[in-house]
N, C-alpha and C positions, 0 to 999 in steps of 0.2 A: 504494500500500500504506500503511494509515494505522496507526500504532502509540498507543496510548494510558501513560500511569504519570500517576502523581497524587503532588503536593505538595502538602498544605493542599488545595489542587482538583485536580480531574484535570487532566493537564497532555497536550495532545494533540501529537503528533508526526507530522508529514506526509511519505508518503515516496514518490517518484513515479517513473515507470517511462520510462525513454528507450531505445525500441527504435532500435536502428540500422538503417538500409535504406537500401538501393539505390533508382535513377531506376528507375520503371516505366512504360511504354509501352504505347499499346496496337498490335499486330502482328496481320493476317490474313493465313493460310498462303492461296492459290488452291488448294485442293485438288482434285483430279480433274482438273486440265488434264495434258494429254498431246500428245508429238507426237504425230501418229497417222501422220505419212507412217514414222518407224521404226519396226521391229519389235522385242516383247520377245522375249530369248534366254536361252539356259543355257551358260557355256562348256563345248565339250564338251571329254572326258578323254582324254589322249594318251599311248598307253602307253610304258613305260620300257623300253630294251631292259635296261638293266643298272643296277644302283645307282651315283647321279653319283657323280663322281669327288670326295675331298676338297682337293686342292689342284691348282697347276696344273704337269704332270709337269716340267716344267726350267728352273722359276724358283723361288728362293727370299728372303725377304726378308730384310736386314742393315742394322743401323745403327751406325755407325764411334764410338766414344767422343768425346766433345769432343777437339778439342787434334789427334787425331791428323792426320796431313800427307798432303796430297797423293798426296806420291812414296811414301810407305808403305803410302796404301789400291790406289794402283795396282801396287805391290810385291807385294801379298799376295793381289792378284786375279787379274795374273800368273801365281803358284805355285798359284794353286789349277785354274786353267785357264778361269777364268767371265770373263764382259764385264756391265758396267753394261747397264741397258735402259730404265734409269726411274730418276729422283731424285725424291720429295716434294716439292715446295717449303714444306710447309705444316710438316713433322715431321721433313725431313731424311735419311729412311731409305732404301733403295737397295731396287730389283728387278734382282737379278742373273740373269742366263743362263746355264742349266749344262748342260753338254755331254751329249750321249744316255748316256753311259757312268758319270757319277753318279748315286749313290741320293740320292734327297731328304734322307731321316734322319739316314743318316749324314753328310752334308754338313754339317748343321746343325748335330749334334752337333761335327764342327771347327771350323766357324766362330766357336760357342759358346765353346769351350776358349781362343780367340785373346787375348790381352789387350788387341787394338785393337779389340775387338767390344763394343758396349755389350748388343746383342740380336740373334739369328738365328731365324727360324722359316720353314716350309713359306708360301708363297701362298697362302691357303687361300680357296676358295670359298664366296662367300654366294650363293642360289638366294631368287627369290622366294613367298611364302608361299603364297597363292592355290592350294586347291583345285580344279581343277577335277571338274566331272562334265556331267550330258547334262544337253538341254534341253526347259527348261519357263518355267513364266512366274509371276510374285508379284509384290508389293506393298511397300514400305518401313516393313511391318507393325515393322522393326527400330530405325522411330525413333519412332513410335508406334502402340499398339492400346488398343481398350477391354479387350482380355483380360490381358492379361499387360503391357500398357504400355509396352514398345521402352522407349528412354531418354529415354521423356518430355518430346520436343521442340517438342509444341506449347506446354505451361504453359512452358518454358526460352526460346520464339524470342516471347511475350509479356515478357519480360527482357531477353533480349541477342542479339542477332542476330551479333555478334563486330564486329572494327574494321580497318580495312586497315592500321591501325599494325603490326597484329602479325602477323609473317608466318610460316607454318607451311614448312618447308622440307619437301618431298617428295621423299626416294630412294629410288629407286625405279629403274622401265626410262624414265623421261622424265616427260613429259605432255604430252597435245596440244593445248598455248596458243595455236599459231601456223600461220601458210600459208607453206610454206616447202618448197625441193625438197630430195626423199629423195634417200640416198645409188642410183646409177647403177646396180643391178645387170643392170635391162634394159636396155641401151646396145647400140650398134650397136657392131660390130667384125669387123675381117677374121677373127678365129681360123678357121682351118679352115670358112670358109664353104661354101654348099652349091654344088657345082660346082668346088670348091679353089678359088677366085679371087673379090675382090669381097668383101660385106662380108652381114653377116646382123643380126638380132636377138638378142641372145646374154643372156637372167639368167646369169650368173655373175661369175667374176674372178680377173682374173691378179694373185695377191700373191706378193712378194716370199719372204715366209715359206712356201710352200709349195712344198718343195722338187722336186715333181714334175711335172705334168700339172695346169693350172685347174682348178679347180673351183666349190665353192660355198659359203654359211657357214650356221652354224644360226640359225635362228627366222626366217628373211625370209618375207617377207608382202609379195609383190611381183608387179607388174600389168606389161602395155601395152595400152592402151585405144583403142579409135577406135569415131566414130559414123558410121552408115550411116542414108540415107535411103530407104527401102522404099517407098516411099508410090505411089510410081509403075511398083515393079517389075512384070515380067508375067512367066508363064511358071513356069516351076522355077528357083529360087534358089540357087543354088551357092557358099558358103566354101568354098576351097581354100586349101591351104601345105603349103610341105617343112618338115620339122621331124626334131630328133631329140633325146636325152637321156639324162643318165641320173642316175634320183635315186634314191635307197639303198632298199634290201630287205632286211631283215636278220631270219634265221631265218623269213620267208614273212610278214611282216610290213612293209607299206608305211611308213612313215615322214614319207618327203617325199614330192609329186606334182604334178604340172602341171595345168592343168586348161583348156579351152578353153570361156567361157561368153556369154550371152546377157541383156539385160539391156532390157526396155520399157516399163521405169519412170524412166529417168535414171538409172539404179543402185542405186537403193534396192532391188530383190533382183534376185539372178540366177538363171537356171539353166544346171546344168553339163550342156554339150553333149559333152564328151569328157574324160577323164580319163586320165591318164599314169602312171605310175611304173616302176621297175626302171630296164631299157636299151632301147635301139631299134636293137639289132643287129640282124643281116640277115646269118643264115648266115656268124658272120667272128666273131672278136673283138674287131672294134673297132665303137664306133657308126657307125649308118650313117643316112642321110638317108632318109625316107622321103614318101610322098605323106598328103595325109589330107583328103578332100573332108565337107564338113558341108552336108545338104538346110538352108535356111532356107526355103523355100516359104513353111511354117505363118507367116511372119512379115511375109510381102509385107503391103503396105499399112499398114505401120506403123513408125517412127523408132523406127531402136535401137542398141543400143551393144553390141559386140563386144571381149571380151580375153583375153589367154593371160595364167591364174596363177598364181606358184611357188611353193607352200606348203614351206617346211623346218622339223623340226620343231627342239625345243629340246634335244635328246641329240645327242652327238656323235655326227658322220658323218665324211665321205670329206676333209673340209677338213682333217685333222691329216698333210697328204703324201702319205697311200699310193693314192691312184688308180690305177685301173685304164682310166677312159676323161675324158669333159671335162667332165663334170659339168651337171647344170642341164636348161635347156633351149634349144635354137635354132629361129627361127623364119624363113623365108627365103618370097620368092616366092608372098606373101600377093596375092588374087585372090576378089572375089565378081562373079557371072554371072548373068545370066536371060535370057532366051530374044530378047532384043535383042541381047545381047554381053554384053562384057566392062565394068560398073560402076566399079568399080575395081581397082586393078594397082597395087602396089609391088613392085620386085626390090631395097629397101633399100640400092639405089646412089645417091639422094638425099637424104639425112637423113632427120631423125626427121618434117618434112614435122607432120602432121597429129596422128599418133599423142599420143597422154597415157602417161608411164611413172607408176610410183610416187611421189608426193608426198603431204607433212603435210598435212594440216589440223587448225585449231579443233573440238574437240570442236562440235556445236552448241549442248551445255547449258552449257558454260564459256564462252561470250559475253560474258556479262556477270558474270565473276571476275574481281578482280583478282590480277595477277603482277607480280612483280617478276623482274631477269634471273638465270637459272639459269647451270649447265655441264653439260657432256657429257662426263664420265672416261672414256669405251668410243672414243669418235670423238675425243676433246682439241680439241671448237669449243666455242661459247657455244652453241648450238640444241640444248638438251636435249629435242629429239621423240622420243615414246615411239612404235617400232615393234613394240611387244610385245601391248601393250593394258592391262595389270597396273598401270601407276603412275596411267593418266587415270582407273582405276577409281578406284582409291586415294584421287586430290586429289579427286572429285566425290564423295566420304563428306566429305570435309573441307570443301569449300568449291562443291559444284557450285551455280551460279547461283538462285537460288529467286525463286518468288512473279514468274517471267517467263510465265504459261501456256503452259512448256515444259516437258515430261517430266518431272523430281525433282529431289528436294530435297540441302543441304549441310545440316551440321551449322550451321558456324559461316559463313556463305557471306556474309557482309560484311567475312572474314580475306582477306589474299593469301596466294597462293601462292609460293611458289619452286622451280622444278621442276631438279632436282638428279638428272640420270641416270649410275648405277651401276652398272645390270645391261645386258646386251644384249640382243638382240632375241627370242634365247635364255630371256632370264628367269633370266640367270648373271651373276655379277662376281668379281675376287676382294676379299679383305680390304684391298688396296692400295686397288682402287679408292671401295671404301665408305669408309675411313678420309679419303680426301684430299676427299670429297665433304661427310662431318661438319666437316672443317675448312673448308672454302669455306662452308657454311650459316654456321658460327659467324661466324667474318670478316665475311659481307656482311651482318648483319643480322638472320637468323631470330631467332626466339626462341620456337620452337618445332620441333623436327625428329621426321619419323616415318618408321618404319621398317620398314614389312613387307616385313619378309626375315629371313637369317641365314643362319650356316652352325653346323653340329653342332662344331664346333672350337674348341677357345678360343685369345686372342689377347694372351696379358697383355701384350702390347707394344704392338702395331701398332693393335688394334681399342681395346681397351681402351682404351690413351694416348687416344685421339680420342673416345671418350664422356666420360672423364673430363677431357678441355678444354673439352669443349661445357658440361659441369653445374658445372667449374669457373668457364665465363664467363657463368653464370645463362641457358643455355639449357635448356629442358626438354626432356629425348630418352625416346621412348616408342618400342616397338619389339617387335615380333610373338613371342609366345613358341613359334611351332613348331607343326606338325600333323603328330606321331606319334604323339600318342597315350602320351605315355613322360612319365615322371616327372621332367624337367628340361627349362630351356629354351634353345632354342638362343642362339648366341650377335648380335649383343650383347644382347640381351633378358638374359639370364643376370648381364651386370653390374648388380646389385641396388642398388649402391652411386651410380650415375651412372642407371640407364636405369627407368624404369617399363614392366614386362613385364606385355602383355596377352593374355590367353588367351582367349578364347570361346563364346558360347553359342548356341542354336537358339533358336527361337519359343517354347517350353514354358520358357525359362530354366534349364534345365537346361545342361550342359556340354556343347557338341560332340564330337560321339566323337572325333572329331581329335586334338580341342586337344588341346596338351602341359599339364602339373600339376607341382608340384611349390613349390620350397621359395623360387625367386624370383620365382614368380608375386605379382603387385601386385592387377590388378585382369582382371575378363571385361567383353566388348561382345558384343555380337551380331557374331557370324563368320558363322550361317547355317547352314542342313544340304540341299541340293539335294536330298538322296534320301530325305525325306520331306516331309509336306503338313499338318503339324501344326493349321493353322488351318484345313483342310479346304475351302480356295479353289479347291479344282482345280490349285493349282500350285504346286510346288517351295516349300521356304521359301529361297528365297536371298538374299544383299544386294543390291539393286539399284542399280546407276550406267548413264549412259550414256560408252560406250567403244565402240570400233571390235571387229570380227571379223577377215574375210579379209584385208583389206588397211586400211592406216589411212583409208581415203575409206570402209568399209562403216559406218556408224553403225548403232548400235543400243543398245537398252536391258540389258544382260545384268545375269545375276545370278550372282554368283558367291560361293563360297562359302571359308571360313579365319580362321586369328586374320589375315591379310592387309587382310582385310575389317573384324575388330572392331578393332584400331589404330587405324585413322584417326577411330572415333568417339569413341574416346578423346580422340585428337589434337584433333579438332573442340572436344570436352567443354573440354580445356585451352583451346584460341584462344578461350571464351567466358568464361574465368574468367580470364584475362587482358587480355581487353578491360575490363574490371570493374576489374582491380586491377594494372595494368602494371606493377608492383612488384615484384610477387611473383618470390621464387625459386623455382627448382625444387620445392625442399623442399615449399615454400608451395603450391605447385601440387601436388604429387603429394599431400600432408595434404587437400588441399579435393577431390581426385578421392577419396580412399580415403575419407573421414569420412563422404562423402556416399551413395556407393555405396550400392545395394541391398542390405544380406546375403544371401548365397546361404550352403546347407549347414552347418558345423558356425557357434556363435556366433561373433562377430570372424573375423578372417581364418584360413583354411584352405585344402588345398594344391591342392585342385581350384575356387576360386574365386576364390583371394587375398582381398581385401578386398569382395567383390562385383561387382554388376553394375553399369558406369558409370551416374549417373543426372543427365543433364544440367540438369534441373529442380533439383533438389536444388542442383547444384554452382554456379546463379549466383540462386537464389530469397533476397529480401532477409531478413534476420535475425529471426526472428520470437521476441517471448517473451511470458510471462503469468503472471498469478500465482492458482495455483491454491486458494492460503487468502483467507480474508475481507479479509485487512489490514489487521486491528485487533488492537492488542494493549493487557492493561489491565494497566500493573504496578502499580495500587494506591497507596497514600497509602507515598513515602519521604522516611525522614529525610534532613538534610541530611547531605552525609558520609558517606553508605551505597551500595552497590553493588546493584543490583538486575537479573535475568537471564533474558530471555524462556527459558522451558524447553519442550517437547515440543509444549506443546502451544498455545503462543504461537508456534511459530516460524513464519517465512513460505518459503512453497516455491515458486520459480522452475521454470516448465517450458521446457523449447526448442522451439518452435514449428517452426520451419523453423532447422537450424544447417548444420554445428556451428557453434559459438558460443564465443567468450571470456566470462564474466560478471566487469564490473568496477563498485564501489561510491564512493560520494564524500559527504559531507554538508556541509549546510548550518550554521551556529552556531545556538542556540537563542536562541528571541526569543519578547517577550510584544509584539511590537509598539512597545517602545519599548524596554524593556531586554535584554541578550541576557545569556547563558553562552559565554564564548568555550570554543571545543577546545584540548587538551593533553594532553600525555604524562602529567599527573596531576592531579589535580583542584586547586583550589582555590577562591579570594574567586569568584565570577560564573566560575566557569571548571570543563569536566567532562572527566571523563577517558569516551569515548564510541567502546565496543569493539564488534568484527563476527566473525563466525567462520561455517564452513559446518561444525561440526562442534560436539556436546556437548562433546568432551575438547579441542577446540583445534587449534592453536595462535587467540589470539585476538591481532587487528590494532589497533591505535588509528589513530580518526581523526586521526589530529595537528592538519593544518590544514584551510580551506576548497578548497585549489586541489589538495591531490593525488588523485590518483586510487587505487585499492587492487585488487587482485587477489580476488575471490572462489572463483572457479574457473572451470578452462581446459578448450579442447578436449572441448567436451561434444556430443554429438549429436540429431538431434530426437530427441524424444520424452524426453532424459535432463533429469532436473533436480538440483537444486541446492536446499539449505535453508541460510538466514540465521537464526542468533541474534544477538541483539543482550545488549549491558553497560552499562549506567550509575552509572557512580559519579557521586555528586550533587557540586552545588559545594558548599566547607563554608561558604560564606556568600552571600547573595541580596538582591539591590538591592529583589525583588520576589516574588512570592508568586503571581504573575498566574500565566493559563496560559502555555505556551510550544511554543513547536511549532520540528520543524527536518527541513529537506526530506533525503531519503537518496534519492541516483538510482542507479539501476540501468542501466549501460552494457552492450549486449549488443553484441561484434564478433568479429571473423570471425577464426578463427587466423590 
């Protein structure tokens, strides 16, 4: 930008523009590669018998004031009739056990009153976010399209791919980092085997808390597998076993079910050869054993794989005590035939032998992510494996493997993960266990945590405390605002103060009918809508990860739909504008996700968008500015000792190219080349008083020296700009008459 004024000659002023930026690379996404041996899916929707419950019925949580003793919190636990179950290590606070015969509220309400109590509240439940609906099949149209743009991750993954420095903590129901054996629910055991004596194949389990009759728990997704070779069979093919069961029916609506199926791909799909649910009584009240022969003929001449599977759903059933019979299902005196004899024969009086139960694996497409080591609050081990499927969706929006030609893509997928499981298998937790998970992310390193989940509850204690330690120790906590559809957001999303609350949208950018709105919404991602086809692909719009189905070995591509879903592109969004500026605080990070955002709806932020739609491009694209006037300016022949002031229509106008943007200014001294004008707070001999302002009325800045820097103005966005006037008061005395020039830079950087 070149400024002109004349003394005796015109006296030229040079003023030159220093854009700041970012390292740029060049990045090729593999686009269209695909497994093709998995299938794409829709999660399907699983109905509710009744609205979940808000907290958990006979525990409430307490935390004893500093100072108080021992003998006095065991005094007052005593009198009240409750026992310890759970201490924090992280926050200190207590889950207490309360007897069938207390009300929750009222409890709390005395515990309150107590002068040894610093806080008492209900346990309250946080559910994972994740909509489901039926299936169909789409595209990751949500991180980029040519119609509407997703959040523009091709132009963002030519910038920053993200860094394994910085690790995104994922709570969630786990993720599946690792090959590692599942918790035993098919296990051999005498219970009531078939014959009274000897031992059977039993999904269930005997827990201690369940004060009646075994049974079973919610969400399991549980297998026993075995391979048969057909290739040689002859004749009619015969499966046979005794079995029996019984898994919940509630108002004529199945729930949970067993299922017996077939598989001649390696397991990559099955089909269900028999299907269960209710009871397998037999004329009596209690369950009874019964026969159940399956033709495989149709299968001779070909190697296949054989298993009984125990789908439970995520509402509570028959595990909270009151059984009526043993739950699950049993499998005994397994037998396949052809017209030579008897194949194989187990009476499960030898062990597991051959058979494959339930076991983790490695997503396929998180291969090549890195991790760092997690926990498991639901189980209290280190293997936080997700039996759910909800958390591997989750990390693979965040960090799934890319540019491997395997299936799809991660935001930010050169970030680790930390996989930090809260919810159970259910897609349930309570506030105890998400809180102690926020403080383990913080502790070990995150610096980054995301959260799709919540509960409708607030927690100014227990939850709260723990968001507000993570943003107190410069983590960034982002976190699902909800899918009801209602005018606030659930919690912790809801703390405005500590968490960035993300809401969501569909393929049209529009808001998902789901998504919650209101007054602590921050920002929207693409959450997705399954039950339309907005880009008219023939398929669903959902968000695509790859995640397991029936059991954590079924892989597959699903799509699923929630702000569950638009969080972690947020989250991703953050991990790449922190690999950029490891610095940054929260603050810092939530200003560069909302500055950059898309507006959506009313101008600036509103309560059905917040601040817009995450724009990944935006939030790591390097600084761009320009100068939209000539950058000449002529102030004419001045005296010495006179003050002279670019006006309206001398002034120069700075645009933001790509921001937002700081704009900061500096000068150089005046020089003819040999003689200069030094800077000062007021003019004098060879010395000028040399003012800036973004405004006709002021306030106006002096240069004073060569080495400070000066503030023009802050926090501007693309497209916004900025106007510079300049001031010169002359020196009152001049070694020279020469021209004289003096460089003005213009610093553009990042909030």
């Amino acid at each position: 930008m070149n400024h002109k004024f004349k003394m005796s000659k015109t006296l030229k002023i040079l003023i030159l523009i220093l854009i700041g930026s970012g390292i740029v690379f060049g990045f090729g996404l593999n686009k269209g590669a695909a497994l093709v041996e998995l299938p794409l899916l829709v999660k399907e929707e699983t109905p509710l018998k009744a609205p979940r419950p808000l907290y958990v019925p006979d525990e409430i949580i307490v935390k004893f004031k500093t100072g108080i003793t021992q003998d006095l919190i065991e005094k007052f636990l005593q009198e009240q009739k409750v026992s310890e179950k759970y201490e924090s290590k992280f926050a200190k606070f207590k889950v207490l056990k309360i007897p069938a015969t207390k009300i929750i509220p009222q409890l709390v309400e005395i515990f309150e009153a107590s002068p040894l109590i610093e806080y008492a509240e209900p346990n309250y439940y946080a559910y994972a976010t994740m909509v489901p609906n039926d299936p169909y099949y789409s595209y990751q149209w949500h991180f980029d399209n040519a119609t509407t743009g997703g959040i523009q991750m091709e132009q963002a993954w030519d910038i920053e791919t993200g860094d394994a420095s910085i690790t995104v903590a994922v709570i969630d129901t786990g993720v599946a980092y690792e090959n590692y054996p599942a918790p035993d629910h098919f296990h051999i055991d005498s219970y009531q085997a078939y014959g009274g004596t000897g031992n059977s194949w039993w999904c269930g389990a005997n827990i201690a808390a369940w004060a009646t009759e075994p049974g079973y728990g919610n969400g399991w997704k549980d297998y026993l597998k075995h391979s048969f070779d057909l290739t040689t069979a002859i004749g009619t093919v015969t499966f046979t076993y005794q079995y029996r069961h019984d898994l919940e029916v509630t108002a004529g609506v199945a729930y949970d079910k067993a299922y017996t199926e077939v598989s001649t791909d390696g397991g990559a799909s099955w089909t269900i050869l028999k299907t269960y649910t209710g009871n397998s009584r037999v004329g009596g009240t209690r369950v009874a054993w019964k026969a159940e022969s399956i033709d495989l003929t149709g299968y001779a001449g070909q190697d296949v794989l054989v298993r009984f599977r125990v789908y439970t759903d995520g509402t509570f059933s028959d595990e909270d005590g009151n059984f009526d019979s043993d739950g699950a299902l049993f499998v005994d005196e397994i037998k396949l035939e052809d017209d030579s004899g008897t194949l194989f024969y187990d009476d499960v009086e030898s062990g597991t032998g051959t058979w494959e139960t339930t076991k983790y694996e490695q997503a396929p497409d998180l291969a090549g992510t890195s991790f760092v080591a997690g926990y498991d609050f639901i189980n209290s081990d280190t293997h936080p494996n997700d039996d759910n499927s909800h958390g591997t969706h989750v990390a693979g929006t965040v960090a799934q493997t890319t540019n491997n030609s395997l299936g799809v893509a991660g935001v930010a997928f050169n970030t680790t993960i930390m996989p930090v499981k809260v919810l159970s298998g259910a897609g349930s937790g309570t506030y105890q266990n998400v809180a102690d998970g926020i403080y383990y992310a913080v502790n070990n390193g995150a610096k980054i945590i995301n959260m799709s989940l919540g509960g409708s509850e607030p927690s100014d204690n227990v939850l709260k405390d723990a968001v507000a330690y993570a943003y107190n120790n410069g983590v960034t906590v982002l976190a699902a605002c909800g899918n009801d559809n209602v005018s606030s957001c659930i919690y912790p999303a809801a703390y405005n103060a500590y968490v960035i609350a993300v809401g969501a949208t569909q393929y049209d950018e529009t808001k998902a009918p789901y998504s919650n709105y209101g007054s602590s919404l921050d920002i929207v991602a693409p959450g997705g809508n399954t039950g339309v086809d907005l880009n008219g692909d023939g398929y669903p719009d959902g968000v695509l990860q790859n995640t397991f189905g029936n059991t954590p070995v079924d892989w597959a591509y699903w799509f699923y739909q929630g702000t569950s879903m638009a969080t972690p592109h947020a989250a991703g969004t953050a991990a790449l504008i922190l690999a950029q500026n490891p610095t940054f605080t929260p603050d810092q990070v939530r200003q560069r996700l909302q500055t950059t955002a898309e507006d959506k709806g009313a101008s600036g932020w509103d309560q059905y968008y917040g601040w817009g739609i995450v724009d990944a491009y935006r939030a790591v694209a390097p600084i761009a500015i320009s100068i939209t006037t000539d950058g000449i300016v002529n102030f004419g022949i001045v005296a010495l000792g006179e003050a002279t002031t670019t006006g309206e229509a001398e002034k120069e106008i700075i645009r933001i190219d790509s921001g937002p943007a700081n704009l900061d200014v500096k000068s150089t001294v005046f020089s003819d080349n040999g003689n200069t004008w030094n800077l000062g707070l007021t003019n004098g001999p060879n010395q000028v008083k040399w003012e800036f302002t973004s405004s006709t009325v002021g306030p106006w800045t002096t240069f004073a020296t060569t080495t400070a820097i000066y503030s023009l103005a802050s926090g501007l966005a693309t497209n916004a700009t900025s106007s510079l006037y300049l001031k010169l008061t002359m020196p009152i005395e001049t070694s020279s008459s020469a021209q004289y020039s003096s460089t003005v830079t213009i610093v553009a950087t990042a909030p």
